[in-house]
MIMAR-84389 format. One record per residue (C-alpha): x, y, z; residue in three letters; residue number from 1. Coordinates in steps of 0.001 Angstrom, whole numbers, plus 500000, padded with zeros to 6 digits. Example, Ala and Ser with C-alpha at 12.3 -4.5 7.8 and 13.67 -1.06 7.14 Angstrom:
r x=512300&y=495500&z=507800&resn=ALA&resi=1
r x=513670&y=498940&z=507140&resn=SER&resi=2
***
This chain:
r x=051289&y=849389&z=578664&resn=UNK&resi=1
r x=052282&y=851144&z=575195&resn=UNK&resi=2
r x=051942&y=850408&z=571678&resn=UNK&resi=3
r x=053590&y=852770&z=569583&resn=UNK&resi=4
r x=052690&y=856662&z=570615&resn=UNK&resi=5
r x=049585&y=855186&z=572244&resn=UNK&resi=6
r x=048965&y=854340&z=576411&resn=UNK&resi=7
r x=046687&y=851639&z=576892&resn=UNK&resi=8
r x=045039&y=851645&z=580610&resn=UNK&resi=9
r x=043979&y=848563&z=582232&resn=UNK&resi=10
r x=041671&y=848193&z=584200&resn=UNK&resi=11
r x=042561&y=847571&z=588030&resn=UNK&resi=12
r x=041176&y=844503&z=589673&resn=UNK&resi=13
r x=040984&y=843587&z=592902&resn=UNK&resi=14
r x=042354&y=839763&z=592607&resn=UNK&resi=15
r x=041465&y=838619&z=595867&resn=UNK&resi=16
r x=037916&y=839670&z=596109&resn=UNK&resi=17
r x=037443&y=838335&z=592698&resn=UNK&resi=18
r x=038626&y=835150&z=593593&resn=UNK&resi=19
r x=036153&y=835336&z=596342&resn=UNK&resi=20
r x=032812&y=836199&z=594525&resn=UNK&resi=21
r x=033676&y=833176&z=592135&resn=UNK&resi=22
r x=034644&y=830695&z=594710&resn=UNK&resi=23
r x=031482&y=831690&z=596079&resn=UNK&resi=24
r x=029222&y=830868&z=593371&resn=UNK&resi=25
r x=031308&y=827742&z=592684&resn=UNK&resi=26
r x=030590&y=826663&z=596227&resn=UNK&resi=27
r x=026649&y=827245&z=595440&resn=UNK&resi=28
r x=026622&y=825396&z=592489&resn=UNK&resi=29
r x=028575&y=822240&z=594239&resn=UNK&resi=30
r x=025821&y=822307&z=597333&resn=UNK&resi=31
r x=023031&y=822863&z=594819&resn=UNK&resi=32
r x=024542&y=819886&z=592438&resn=UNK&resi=33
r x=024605&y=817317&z=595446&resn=UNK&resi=34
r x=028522&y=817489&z=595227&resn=UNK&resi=35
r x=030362&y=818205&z=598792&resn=UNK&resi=36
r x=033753&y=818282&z=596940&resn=UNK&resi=37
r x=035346&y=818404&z=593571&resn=UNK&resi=38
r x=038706&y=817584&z=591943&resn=UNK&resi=39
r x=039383&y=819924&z=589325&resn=UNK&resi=40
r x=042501&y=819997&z=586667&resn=UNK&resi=41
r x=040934&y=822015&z=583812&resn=UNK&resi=42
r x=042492&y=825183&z=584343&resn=UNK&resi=43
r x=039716&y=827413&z=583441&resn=UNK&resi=44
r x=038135&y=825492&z=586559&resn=UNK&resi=45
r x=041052&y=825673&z=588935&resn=UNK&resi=46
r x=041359&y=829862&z=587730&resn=UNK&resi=47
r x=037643&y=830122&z=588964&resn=UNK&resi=48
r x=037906&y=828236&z=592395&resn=UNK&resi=49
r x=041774&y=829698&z=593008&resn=UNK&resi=50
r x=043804&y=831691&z=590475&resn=UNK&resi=51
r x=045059&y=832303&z=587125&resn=UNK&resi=52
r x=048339&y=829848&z=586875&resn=UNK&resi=53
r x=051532&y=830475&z=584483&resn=UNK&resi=54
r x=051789&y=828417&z=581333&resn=UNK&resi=55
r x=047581&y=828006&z=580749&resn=UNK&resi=56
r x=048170&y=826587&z=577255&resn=UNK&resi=57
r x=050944&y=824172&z=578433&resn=UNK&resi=58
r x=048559&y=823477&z=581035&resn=UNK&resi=59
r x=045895&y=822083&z=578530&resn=UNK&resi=60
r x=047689&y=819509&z=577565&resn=UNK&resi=61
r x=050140&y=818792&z=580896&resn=UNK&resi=62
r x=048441&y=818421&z=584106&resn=UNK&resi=63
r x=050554&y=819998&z=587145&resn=UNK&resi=64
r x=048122&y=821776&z=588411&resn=UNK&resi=65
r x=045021&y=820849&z=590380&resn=UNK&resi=66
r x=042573&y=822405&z=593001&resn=UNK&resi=67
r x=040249&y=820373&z=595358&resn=UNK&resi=68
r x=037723&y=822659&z=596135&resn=UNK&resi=69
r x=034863&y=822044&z=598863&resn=UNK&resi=70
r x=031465&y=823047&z=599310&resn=UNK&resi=71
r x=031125&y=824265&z=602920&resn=UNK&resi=72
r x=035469&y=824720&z=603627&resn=UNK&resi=73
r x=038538&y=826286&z=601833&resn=UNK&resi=74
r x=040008&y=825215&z=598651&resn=UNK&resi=75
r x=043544&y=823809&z=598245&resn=UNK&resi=76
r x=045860&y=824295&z=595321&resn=UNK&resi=77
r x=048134&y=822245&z=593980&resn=UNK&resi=78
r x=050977&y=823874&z=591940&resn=UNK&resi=79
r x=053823&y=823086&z=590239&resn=UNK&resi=80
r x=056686&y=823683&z=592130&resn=UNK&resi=81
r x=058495&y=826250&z=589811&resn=UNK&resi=82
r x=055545&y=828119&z=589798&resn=UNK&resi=83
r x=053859&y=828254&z=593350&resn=UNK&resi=84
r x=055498&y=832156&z=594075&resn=UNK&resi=85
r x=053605&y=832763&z=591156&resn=UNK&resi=86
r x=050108&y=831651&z=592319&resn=UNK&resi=87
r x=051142&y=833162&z=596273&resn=UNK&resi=88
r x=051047&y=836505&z=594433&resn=UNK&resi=89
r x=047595&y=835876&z=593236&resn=UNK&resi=90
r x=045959&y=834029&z=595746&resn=UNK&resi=91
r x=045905&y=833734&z=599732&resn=UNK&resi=92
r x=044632&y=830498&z=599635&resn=UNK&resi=93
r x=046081&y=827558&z=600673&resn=UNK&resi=94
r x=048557&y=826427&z=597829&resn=UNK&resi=95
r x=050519&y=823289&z=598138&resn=UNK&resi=96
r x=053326&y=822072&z=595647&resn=UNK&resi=97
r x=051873&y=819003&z=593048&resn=UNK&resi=98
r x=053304&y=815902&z=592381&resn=UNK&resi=99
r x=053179&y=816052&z=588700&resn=UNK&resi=100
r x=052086&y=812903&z=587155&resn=UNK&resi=101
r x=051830&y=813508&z=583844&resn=UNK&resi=102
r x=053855&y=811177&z=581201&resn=UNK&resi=103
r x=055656&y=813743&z=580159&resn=UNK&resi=104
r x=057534&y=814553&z=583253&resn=UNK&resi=105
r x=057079&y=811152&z=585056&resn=UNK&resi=106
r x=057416&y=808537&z=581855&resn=UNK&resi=107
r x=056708&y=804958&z=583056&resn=UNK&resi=108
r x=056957&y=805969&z=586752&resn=UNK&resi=109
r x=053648&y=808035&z=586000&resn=UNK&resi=110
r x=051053&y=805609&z=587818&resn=UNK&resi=111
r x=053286&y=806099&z=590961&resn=UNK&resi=112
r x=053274&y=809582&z=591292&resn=UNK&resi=113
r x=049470&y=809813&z=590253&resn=UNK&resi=114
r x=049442&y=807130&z=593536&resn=UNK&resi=115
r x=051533&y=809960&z=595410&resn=UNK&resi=116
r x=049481&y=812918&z=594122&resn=UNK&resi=117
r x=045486&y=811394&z=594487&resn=UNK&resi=118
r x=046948&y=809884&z=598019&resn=UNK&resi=119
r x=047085&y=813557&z=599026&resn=UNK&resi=120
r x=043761&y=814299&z=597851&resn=UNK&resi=121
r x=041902&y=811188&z=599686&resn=UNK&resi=122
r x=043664&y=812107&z=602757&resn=UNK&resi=123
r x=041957&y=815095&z=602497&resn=UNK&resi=124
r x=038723&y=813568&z=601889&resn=UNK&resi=125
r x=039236&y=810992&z=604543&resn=UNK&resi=126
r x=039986&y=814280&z=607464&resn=UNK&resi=127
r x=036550&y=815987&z=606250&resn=UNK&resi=128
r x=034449&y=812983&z=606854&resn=UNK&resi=129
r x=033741&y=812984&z=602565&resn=UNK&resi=130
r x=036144&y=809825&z=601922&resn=UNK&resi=131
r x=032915&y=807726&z=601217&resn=UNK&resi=132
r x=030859&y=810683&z=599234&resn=UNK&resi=133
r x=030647&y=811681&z=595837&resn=UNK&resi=134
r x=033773&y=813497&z=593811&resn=UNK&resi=135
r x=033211&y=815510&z=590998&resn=UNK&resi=136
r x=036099&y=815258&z=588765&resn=UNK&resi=137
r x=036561&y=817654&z=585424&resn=UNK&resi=138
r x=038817&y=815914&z=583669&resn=UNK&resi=139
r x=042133&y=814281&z=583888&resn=UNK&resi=140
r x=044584&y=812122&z=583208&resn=UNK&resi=141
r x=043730&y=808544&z=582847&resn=UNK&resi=142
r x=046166&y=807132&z=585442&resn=UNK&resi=143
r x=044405&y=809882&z=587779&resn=UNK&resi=144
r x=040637&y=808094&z=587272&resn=UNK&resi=145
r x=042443&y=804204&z=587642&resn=UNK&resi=146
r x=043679&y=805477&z=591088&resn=UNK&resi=147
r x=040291&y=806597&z=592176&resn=UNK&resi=148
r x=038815&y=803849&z=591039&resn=UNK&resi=149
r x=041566&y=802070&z=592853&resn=UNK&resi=150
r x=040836&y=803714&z=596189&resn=UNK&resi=151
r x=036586&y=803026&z=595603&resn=UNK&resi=152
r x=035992&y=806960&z=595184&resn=UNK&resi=153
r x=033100&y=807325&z=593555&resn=UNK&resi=154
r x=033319&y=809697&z=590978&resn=UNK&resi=155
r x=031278&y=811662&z=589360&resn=UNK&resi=156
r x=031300&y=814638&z=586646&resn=UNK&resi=157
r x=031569&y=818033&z=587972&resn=UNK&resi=158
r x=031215&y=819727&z=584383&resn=UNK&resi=159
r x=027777&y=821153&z=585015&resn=UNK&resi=160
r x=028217&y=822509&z=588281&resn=UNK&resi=161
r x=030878&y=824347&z=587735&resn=UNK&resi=162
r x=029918&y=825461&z=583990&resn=UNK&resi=163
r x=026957&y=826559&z=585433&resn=UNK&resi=164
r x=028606&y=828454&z=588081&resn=UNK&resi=165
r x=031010&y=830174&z=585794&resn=UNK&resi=166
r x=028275&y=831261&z=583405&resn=UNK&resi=167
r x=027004&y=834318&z=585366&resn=UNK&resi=168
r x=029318&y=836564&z=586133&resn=UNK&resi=169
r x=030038&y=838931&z=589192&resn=UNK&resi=170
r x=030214&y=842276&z=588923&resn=UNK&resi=171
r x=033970&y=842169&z=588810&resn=UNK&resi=172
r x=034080&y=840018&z=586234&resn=UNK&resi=173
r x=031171&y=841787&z=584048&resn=UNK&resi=174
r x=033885&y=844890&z=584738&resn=UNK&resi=175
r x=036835&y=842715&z=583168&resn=UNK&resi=176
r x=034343&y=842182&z=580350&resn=UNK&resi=177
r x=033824&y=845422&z=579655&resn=UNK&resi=178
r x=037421&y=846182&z=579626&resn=UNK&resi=179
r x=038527&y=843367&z=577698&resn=UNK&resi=180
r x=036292&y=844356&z=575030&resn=UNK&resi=181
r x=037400&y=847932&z=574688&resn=UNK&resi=182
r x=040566&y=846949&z=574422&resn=UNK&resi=183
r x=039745&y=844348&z=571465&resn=UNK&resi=184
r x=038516&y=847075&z=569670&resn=UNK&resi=185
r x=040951&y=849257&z=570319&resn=UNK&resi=186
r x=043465&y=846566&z=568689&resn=UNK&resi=187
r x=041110&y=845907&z=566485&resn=UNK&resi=188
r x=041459&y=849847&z=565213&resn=UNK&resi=189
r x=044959&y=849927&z=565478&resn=UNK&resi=190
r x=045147&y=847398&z=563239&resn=UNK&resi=191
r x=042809&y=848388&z=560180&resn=UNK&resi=192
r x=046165&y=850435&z=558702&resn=UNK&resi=193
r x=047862&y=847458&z=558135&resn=UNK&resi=194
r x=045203&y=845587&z=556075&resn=UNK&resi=195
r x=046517&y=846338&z=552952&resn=UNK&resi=196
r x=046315&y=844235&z=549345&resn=UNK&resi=197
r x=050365&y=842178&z=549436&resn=UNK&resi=198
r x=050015&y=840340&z=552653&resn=UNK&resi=199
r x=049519&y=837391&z=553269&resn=UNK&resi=200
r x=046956&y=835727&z=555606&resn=UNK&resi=201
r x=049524&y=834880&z=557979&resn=UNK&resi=202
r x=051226&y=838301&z=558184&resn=UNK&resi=203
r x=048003&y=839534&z=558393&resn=UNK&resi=204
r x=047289&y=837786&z=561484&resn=UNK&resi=205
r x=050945&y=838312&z=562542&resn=UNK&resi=206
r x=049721&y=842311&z=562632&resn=UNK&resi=207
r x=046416&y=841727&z=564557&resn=UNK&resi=208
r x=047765&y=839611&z=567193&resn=UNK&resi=209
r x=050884&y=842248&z=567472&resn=UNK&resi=210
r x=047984&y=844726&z=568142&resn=UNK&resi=211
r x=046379&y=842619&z=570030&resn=UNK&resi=212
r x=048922&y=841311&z=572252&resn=UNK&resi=213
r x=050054&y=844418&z=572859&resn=UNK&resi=214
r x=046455&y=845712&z=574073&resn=UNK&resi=215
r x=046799&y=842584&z=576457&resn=UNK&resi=216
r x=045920&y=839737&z=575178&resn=UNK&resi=217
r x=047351&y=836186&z=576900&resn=UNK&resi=218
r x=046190&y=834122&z=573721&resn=UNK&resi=219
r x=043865&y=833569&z=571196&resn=UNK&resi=220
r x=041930&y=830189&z=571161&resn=UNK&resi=221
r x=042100&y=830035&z=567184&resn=UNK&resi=222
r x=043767&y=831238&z=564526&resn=UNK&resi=223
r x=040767&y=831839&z=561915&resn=UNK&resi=224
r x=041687&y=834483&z=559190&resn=UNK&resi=225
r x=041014&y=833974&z=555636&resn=UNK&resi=226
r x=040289&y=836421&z=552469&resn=UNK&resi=227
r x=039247&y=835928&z=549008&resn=UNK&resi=228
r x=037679&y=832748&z=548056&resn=UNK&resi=229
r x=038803&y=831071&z=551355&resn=UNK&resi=230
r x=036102&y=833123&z=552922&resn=UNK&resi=231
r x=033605&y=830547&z=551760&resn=UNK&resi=232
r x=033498&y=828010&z=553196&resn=UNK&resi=233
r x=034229&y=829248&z=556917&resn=UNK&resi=234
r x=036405&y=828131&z=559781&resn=UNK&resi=235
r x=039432&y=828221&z=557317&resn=UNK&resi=236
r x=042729&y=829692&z=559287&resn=UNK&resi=237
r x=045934&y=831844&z=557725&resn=UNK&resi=238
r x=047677&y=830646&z=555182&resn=UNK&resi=239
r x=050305&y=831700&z=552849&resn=UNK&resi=240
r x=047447&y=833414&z=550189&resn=UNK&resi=241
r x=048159&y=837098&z=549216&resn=UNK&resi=242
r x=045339&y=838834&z=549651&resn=UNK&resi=243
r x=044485&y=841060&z=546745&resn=UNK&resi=244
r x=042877&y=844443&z=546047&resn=UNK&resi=245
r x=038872&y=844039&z=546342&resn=UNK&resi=246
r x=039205&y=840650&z=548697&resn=UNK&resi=247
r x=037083&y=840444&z=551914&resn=UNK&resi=248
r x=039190&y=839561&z=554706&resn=UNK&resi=249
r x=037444&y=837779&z=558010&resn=UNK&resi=250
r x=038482&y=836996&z=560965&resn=UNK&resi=251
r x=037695&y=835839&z=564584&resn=UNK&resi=252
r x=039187&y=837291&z=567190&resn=UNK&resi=253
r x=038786&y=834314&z=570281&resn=UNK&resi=254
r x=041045&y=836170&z=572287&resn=UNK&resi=255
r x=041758&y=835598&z=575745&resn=UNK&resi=256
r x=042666&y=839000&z=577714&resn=UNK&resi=257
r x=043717&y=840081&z=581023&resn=UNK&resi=258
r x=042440&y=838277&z=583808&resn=UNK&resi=259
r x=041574&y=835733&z=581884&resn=UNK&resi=260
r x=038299&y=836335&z=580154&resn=UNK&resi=261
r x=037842&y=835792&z=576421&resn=UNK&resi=262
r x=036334&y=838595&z=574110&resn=UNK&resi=263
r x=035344&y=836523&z=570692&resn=UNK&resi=264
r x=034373&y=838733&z=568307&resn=UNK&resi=265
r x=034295&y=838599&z=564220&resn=UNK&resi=266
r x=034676&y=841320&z=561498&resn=UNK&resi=267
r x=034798&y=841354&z=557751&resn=UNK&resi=268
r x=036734&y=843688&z=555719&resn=UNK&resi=269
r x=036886&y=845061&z=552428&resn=UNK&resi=270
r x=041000&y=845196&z=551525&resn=UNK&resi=271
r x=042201&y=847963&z=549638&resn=UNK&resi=272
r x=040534&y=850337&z=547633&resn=UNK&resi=273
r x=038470&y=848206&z=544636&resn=UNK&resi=274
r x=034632&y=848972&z=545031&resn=UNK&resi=275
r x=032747&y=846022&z=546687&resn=UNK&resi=276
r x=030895&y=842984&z=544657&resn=UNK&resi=277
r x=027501&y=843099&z=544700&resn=UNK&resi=278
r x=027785&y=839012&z=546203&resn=UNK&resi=279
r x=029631&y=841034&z=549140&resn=UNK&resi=280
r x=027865&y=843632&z=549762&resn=UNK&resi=281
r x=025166&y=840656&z=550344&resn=UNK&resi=282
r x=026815&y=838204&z=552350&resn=UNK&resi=283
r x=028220&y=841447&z=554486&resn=UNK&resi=284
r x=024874&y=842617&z=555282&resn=UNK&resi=285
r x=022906&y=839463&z=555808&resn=UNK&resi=286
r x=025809&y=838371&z=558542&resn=UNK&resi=287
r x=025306&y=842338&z=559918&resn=UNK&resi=288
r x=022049&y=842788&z=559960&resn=UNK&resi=289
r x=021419&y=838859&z=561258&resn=UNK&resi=290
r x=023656&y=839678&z=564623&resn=UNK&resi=291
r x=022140&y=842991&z=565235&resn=UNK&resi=292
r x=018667&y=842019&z=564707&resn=UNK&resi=293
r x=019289&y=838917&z=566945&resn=UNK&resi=294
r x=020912&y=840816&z=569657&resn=UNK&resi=295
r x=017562&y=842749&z=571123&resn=UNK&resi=296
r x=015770&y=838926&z=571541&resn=UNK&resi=297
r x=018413&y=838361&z=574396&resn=UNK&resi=298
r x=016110&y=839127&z=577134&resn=UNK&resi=299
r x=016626&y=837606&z=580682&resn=UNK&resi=300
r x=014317&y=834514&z=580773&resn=UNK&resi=301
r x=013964&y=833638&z=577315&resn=UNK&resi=302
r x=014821&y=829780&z=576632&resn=UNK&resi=303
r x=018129&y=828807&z=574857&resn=UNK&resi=304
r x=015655&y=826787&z=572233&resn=UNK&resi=305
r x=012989&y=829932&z=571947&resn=UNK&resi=306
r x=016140&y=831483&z=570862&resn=UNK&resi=307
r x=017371&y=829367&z=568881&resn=UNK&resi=308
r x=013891&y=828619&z=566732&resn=UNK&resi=309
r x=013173&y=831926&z=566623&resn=UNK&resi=310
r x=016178&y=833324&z=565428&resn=UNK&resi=311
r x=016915&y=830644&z=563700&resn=UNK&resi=312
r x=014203&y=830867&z=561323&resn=UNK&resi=313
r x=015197&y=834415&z=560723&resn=UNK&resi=314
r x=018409&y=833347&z=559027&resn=UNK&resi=315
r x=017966&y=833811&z=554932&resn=UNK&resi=316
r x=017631&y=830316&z=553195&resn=UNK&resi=317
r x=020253&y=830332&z=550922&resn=UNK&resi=318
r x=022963&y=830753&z=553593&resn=UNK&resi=319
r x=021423&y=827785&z=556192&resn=UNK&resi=320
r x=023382&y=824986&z=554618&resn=UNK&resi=321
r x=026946&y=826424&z=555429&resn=UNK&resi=322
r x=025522&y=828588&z=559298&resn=UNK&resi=323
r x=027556&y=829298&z=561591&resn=UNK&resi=324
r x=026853&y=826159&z=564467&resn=UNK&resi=325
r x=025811&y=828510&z=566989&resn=UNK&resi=326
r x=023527&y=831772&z=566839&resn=UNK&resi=327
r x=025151&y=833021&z=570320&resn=UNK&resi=328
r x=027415&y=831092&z=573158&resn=UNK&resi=329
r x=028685&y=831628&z=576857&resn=UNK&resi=330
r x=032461&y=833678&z=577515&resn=UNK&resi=331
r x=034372&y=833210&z=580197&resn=UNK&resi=332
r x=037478&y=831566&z=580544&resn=UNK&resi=333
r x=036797&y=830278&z=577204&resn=UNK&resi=334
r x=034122&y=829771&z=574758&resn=UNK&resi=335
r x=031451&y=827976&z=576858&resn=UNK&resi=336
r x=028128&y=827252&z=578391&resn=UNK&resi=337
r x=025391&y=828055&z=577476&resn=UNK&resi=338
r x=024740&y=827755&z=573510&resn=UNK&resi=339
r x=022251&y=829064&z=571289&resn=UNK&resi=340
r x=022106&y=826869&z=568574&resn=UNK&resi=341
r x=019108&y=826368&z=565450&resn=UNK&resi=342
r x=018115&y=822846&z=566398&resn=UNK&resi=343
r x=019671&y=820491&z=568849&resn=UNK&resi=344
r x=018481&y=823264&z=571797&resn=UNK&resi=345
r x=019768&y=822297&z=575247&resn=UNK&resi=346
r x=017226&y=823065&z=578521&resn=UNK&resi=347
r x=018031&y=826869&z=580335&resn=UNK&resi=348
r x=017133&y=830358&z=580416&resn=UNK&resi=349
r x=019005&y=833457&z=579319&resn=UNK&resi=350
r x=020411&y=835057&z=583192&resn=UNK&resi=351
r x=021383&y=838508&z=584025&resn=UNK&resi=352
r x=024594&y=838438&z=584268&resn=UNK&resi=353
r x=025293&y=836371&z=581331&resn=UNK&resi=354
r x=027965&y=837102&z=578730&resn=UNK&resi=355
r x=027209&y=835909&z=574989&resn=UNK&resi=356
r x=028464&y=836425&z=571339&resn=UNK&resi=357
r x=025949&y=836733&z=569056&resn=UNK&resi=358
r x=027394&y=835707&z=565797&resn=UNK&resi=359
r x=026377&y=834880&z=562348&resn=UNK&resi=360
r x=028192&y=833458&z=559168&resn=UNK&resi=361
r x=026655&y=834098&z=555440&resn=UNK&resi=362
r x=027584&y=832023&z=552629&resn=UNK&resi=363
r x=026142&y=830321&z=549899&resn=UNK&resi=364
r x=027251&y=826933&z=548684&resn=UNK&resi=365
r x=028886&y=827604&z=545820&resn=UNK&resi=366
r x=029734&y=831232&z=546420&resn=UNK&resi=367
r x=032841&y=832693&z=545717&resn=UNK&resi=368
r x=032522&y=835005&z=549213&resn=UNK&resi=369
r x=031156&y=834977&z=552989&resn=UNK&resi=370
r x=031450&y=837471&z=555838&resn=UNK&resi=371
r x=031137&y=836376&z=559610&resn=UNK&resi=372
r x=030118&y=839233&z=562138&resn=UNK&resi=373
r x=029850&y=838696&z=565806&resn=UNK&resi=374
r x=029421&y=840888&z=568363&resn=UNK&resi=375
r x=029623&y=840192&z=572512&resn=UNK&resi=376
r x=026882&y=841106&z=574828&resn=UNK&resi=377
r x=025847&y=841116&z=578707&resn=UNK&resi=378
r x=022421&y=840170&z=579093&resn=UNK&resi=379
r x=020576&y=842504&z=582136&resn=UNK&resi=380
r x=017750&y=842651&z=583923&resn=UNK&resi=381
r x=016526&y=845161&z=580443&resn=UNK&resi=382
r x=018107&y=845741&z=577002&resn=UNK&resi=383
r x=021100&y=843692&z=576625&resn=UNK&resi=384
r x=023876&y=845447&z=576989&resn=UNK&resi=385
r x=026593&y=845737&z=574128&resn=UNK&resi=386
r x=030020&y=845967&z=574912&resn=UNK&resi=387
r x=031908&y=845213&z=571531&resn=UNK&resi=388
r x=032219&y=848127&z=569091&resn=UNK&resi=389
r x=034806&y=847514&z=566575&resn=UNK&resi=390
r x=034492&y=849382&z=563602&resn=UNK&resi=391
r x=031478&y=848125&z=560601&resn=UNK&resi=392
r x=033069&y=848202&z=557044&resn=UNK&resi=393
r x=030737&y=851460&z=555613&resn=UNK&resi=394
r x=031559&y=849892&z=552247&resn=UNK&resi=395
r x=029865&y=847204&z=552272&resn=UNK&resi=396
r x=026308&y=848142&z=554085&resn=UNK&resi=397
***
């Protein structure tokens, strides 16, 4: 792949084999949950048990595509029609074309082709000798629950064994981690030239996802970039502002890269070439020296909530009221399982294996500035290992 002058190598991945480690671990997690099968539409779930599909973001919101995947026999895909050469490339699997029963391609006649499409899947039930068990079910369209309910399938939610699952990685996919990140960073150099005082937010954005996408990126889960005084409070996206000489200009990357796996990092800029404010010069270190002072506590075994008090009372006082809601979370697919969080804690135990962002967000109520740094991780069986390094702002440290 090129971007200007520049080649940018990706890694090679063996699809097949890492279809098979995470089937694997998905088929643990099932037997360990209770669960002998699972229907699955959320497509970062049907990606883990089968393979990546075309059209994910479509795919959020339009459900034609669906894997029943079982824990002691083969999975089965269902795939839209227009798209099943696509998945035969990826996957060896069994792959059968869907019944789509989603409103927007079926209208009123939707009930009877979600009759049509969960007929198939009891019939598969019914030939295993699991037409009476439990079904985990993800998530799905609510004509797809009234016909299991309509058929007496018990149902029951397959969310935890499969987040679970998906929250340590293989070893291919800690490599497709790795890779993703160095690529974010190298789009996240190539783009520092073009962060110049006369843009606005959204061309700003425009020329980090051009770098971005052109490093490899499938899509970015947000669009959060804001300078100036939209800096405080955060989790404000682009807009029209033109940034000025002297603004701060933050953003979160969220990005999901080849493969499939998200690298969600932050960085904060100074624009142009006015000397920094002493307000953010503060905010800029407290958010820096908050993420890499939190990053050495991620030790395997530590508990989410000894993590989350501890580091949580680390955070300065005057930036608690506006944190960030979570000191570190899973990547995958997505942002997901597990969170770090400063109250609220959820049971579990950092794994090897594990990959996290460690992020922080400093801002005072009332300020005119904040800065958000965050930084991805892969916790070991030692040190955490860090595999983000986009460039720190020198100016403002």
């Amino acid at each position: 792949m090129r971007t200007g002058t520049q080649v940018v190598e990706q890694l090679s991945v063996d699809v097949n084999a890492l279809s098979s480690e995470r089937l694997a671990r998905a088929q643990t997690s099932l037997r360990a949950a209770g669960l002998p099968a699972a229907l699955l539409f959320d497509p970062a779930n049907v990606r883990y048990v089968t393979c990546d599909g075309a059209f994910l973001v479509f795919n959020l919101h339009c459900s034609y595509r669906w894997a029943l995947v079982f824990a002691e026999d083969a999975p089965i895909l269902w795939e839209g029609a227009e798209e099943v050469h696509v998945s035969r490339s990826r996957w060896d699997g069994e792959i059968r074309e869907a019944s789509g029963f989603s409103f927007f391609g079926s209208g009123p006649n939707s009930r009877r082709d979600a009759r049509t499409a969960i007929g198939e899947v009891a019939a598969e039930l019914e030939a295993r000798g699991l037409r009476h068990e439990p079904l985990g079910v993800d998530r799905a369209d609510a004509v797809a629950f009234i016909e299991l309910a309509a058929r007496g399938i018990e149902v029951v939610d397959a969310v935890p064994a499969l987040e679970t699952a998906r929250a340590v990685k293989t070893p291919l996919e800690l490599e497709i981690h790795r890779d993703n990140a160095r690529l974010v960073d190298e789009a996240v150099r190539a783009f520092l030239p073009h962060l110049t005082p006369g843009k606005t937010e959204n061309q700003l954005w425009a020329d980090l996802t051009r770098e971005t996408f052109s490093h490899g990126a499938l899509h970015a889960e947000a669009r959060l970039l804001c300078s100036g005084p939209r800096t405080n409070p955060w989790m404000q996206e682009a807009s029209h502002r033109v940034v000025e000489n002297g603004d701060l200009v933050a953003f979160d990357t969220d990005l999901v890269g080849p493969f499939g796996y998200l690298t969600d990092i932050s960085r904060t800029y100074l624009c142009g070439d006015r000397p920094a404010t002493t307000e953010q010069r503060e905010v800029y270190q407290a958010a820096y020296e908050f993420v890499h002072e939190s990053i050495p506590e991620f030790v395997a075994g530590r508990s989410f909530a000894e993590l989350g008090e501890m580091l949580g009372s680390r955070m300065p006082e005057r930036y608690r009221q506006q944190r960030y809601p979570f000191i570190a979370h899973g990547c995958g697919a997505a942002d997901e399982y597990p969170a770090v969080t400063v109250t609220n804690h959820h049971p579990g135990v950092l794994e090897p294996g594990m990959v996290l962002s460690v992020e922080g967000y400093m801002g005072a109520v009332g300020g005119s500035v904040g800065a958000k740094y965050e930084d991805q991780i892969i916790v070991t069986e030692g040190a955490p290992e860090l595999i983000s390094h986009a460039p720190v702002d020198d100016r403002l440290l």
